[in-house]
N, C-alpha and C positions, 0 to 999 in steps of 0.2 A: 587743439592747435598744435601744430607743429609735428607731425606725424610722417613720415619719409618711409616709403616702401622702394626696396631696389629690386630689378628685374634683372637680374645676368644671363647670357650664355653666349654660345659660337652662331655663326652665321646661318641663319635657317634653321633655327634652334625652337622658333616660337615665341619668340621673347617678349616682343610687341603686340601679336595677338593675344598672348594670356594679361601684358597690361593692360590693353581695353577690354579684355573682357573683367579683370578687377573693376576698374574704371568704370565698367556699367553698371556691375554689382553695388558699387558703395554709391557713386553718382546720378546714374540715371544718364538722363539727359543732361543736367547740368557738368558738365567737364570742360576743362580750358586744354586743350593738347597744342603743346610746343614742340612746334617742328625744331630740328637744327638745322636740317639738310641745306645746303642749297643747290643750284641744277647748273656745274658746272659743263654740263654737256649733255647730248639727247638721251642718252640711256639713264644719265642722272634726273632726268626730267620728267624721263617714265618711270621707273620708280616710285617721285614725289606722288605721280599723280595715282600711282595703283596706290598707292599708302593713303592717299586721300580716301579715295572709292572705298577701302575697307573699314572707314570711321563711320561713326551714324552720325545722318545729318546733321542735325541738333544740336553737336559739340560744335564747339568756339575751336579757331586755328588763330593760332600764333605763331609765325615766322621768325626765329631767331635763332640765327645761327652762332653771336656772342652776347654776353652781356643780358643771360638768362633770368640771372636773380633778379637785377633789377626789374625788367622788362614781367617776371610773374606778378611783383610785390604791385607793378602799376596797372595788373590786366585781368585780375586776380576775378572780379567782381563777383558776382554768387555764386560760382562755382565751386561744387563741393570735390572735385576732384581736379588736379592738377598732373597731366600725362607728359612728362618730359624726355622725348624720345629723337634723339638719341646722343646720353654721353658720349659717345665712341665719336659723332660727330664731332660734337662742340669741342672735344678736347682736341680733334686733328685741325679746326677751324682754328680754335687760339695760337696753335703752332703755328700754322700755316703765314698768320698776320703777320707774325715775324719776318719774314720769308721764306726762302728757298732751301737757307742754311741758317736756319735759328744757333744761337747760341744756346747751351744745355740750360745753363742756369739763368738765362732771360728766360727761358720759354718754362722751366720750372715755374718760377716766379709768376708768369701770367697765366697758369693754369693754375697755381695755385692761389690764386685773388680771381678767378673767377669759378672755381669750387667752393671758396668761401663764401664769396655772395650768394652763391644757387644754395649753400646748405643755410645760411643765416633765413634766405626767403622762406625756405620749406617752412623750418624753425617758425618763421612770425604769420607763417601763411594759416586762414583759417578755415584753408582747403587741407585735403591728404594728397599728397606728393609721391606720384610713383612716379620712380626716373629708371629708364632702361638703359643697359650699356654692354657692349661685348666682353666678354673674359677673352683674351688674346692670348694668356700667358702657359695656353694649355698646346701653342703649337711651337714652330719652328723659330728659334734666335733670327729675328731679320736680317739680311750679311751688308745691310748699308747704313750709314747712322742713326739718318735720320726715321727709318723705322725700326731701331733699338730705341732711342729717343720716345718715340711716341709711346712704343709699345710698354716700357718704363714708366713712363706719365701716366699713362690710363690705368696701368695696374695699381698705384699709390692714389691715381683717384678713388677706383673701387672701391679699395680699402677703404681710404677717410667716410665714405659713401655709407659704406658696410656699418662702418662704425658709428656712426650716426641714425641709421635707420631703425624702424622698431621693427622691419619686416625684412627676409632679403630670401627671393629665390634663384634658383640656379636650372633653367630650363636645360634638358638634353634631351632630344628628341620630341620634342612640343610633350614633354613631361613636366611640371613642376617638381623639385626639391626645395623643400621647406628646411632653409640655415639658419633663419629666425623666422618665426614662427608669430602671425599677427591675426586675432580675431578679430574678422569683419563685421560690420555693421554698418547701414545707412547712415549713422548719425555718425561725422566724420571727425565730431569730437570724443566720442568713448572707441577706446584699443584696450584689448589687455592681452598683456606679453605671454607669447606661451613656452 
């Protein structure tokens, strides 16, 4: 129980195909994949729907763009694997809900009560938990707030993420780098740390 793999890297890095291919690996067929996306417009809509086309049939979709933890801990059901794709989403959705011009420290505040629920779910979940998310912190200072803002948020989620997880890789150029280091196994209750 309670087993959290993190996927990082930049845009086109691979990051979600190397998580379903873990996901197949250790699950099979059985995996719950939690979208965050949502289709706020047509290209956003295409997207969803090619990220759909590249899962196998067989896995479970989950729709949720906040309020993750809860939503795995209630949807959880025999799924040996748990695909939570994508932080980078859900933490610009939590912003978002604020509005247009969140305050820093509200919107702190609600990313961080909703990283806690998704890491407490991982934690009691008696699936393995791989959650992907972009490393931002490796480009340009955003020059407007509210993407310093974000771009701030998601790096300190990472982190709590990183720190939590028994696994975490760093894709660059649809390569894996192994930051911690997790031995796989179908049975998604034995890990041992490498």
């Amino acid at each position: 129980m309670g087993q959290l793999v993190l996927v990082l890297g930049g845009v086109r890095s691979g990051k979600s195909a190397y998580a379903q291919e873990l996901a197949q690996q250790i699950g099979g067929q059985q995996v719950l994949f939690v979208a965050t996306a949502e289709a706020g417009d047509a290209e956003m809509a295409r997207r969803i729907a090619a990220h759909r086309q590249s899962r196998p049939a067989p896995w479970r979709t989950l729709e949720a763009c906040r309020d993750v933890g809860p939503a795995i801990a209630t949807q959880v059901g025999d799924a040996k694997v748990v695909v939570v794709d994508c932080l980078t989403l859900l933490v610009s959705n939590v912003i978002l809900s604020l509005g247009d011009t969140p305050e820093s420290r509200a919107a702190e505040n609600a990313v961080q009560a909703e990283i806690q629920a998704l890491v407490q779910a991982c934690q009691a979940c008696p699936a393995r938990c791989i959650v992907v998310s972009n490393e931002v912190g490796l480009g340009l200072v955003p020059d407007y707030p509210l993407g310093r803002l974000y771009r701030d948020l998601l790096g300190q989620t990472n982190q709590v993420l990183a720190a939590h997880a028994q696994a975490v890789y760093l894709m660059v150029a649809g390569l894996p780098i192994e930051l911690k280091a997790l031995a796989l196994s179908r049975d998604a209750g034995t890990t041992h740390n490498g």
